[in-house]
C-alpha positions as CSV (number, residue, x, y, z in Angstrom):
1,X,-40.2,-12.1,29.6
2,X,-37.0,-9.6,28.7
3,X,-34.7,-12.6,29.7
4,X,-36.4,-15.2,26.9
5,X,-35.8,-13.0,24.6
6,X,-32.4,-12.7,25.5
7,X,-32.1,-16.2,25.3
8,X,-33.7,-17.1,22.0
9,X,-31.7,-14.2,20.7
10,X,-27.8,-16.0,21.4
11,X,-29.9,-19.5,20.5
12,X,-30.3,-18.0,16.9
13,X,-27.5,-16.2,16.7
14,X,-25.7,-19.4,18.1
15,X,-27.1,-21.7,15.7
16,X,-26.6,-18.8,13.3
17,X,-22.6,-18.7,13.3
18,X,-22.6,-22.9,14.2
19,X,-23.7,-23.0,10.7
20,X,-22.0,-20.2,8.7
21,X,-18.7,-20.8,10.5
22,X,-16.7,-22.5,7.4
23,X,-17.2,-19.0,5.5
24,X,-15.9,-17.4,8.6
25,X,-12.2,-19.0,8.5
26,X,-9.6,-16.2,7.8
27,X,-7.3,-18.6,5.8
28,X,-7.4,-20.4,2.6
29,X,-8.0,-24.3,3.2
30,X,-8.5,-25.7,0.2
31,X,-4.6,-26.5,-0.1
32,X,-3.0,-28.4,2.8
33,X,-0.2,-26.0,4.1
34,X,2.1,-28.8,3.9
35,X,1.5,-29.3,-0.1
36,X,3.1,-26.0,-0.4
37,X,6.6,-25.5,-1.7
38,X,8.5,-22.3,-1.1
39,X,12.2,-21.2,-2.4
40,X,14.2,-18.9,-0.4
41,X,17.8,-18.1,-2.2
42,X,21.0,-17.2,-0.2
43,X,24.5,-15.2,-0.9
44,X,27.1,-18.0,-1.1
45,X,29.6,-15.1,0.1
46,X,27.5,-13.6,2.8
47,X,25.2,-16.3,4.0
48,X,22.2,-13.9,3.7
49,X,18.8,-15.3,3.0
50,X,16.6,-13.5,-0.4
51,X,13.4,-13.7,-1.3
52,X,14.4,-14.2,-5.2
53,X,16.9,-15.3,-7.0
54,X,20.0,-13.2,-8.2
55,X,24.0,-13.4,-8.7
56,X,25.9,-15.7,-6.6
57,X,22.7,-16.9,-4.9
58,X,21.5,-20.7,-4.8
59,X,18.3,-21.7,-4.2
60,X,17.1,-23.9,-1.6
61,X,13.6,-25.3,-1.3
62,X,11.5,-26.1,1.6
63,X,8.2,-28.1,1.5
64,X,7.1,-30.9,-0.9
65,X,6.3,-30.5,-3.9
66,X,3.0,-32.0,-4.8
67,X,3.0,-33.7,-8.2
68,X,6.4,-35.5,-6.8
69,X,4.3,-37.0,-4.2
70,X,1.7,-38.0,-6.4
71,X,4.0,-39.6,-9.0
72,X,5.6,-41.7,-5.9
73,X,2.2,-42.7,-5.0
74,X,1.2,-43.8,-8.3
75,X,4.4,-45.6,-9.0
76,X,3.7,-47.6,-6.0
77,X,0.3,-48.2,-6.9
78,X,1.3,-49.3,-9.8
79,X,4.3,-51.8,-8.4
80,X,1.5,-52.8,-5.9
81,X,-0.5,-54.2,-8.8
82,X,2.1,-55.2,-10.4
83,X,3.0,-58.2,-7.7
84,X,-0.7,-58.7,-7.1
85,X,-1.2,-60.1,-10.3
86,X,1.9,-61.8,-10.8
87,X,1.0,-63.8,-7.6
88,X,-2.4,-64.0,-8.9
89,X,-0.7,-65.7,-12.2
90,X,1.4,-68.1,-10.1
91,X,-1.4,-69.2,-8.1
92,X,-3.3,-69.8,-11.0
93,X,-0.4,-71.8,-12.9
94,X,0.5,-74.1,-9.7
95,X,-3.0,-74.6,-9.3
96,X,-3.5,-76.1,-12.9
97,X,-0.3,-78.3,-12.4
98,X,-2.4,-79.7,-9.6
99,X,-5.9,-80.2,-11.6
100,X,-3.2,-81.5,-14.7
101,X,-1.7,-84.0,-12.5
102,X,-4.8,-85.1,-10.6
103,X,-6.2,-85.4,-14.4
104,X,-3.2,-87.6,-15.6
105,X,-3.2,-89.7,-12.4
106,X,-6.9,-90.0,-13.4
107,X,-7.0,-90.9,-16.8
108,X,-3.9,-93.7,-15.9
109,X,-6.0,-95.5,-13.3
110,X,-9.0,-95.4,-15.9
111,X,-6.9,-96.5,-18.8
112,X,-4.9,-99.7,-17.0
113,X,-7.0,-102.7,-17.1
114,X,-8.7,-103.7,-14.2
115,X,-8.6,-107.6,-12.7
116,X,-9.0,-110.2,-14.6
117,X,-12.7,-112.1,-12.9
């Protein structure tokens, strides 16, 4: 009887931390790592690396920055839809030249007399 208690203890306390684990990671995951930008700054003179900026330092810039990424997506988006439509307007406009000539070819046959009987 001591062991099924045992055993329905580490079930609970199994299902327990199977269901709490997300509040249990030790980092921040709401922001990708990789959306992250971060500046370092080094001495043209020296070559050493700094944490901020200062004289004769230039900063240099490692990660993405995220609003660039989303301004190249939505310009593509945008260019995307761009050439959808104009293909959907061609389309459209070759396939009325067709229904227009079909029409005219139509209406000549109709118009131009017929055998004489």
């Amino acid at each position: 009887m001591h062991a099924r208690w045992k055993i329905g203890i580490v079930a609970i306390a199994g299902l327990t931390l199977a269901l709490n684990a997300s509040q249990l990671l030790a980092e921040d995951t709401s922001t990708p790592i990789f959306s992250k930008q971060t500046t370092i700054w080094v001495d043209k003179k020296t070559g050493q690396l700094f944490i901020g900026p200062g004289k004769g330092r230039s900063p240099i810039i490692f990660g993405v920055n995220q609003e660039e990424i989303e301004r190249q997506v939505e310009e593509r988006t945008q260019q995307r839809t761009r050439e959808a439509v104009r293909a959907a307007v061609a389309e459209t406009q070759a396939q009325q030249r067709a229904d227009n000539a079909a029409l005219q070819n139509r209406w000549i046959r109709s118009s131009q007399p017929g055998p004489a009987t």
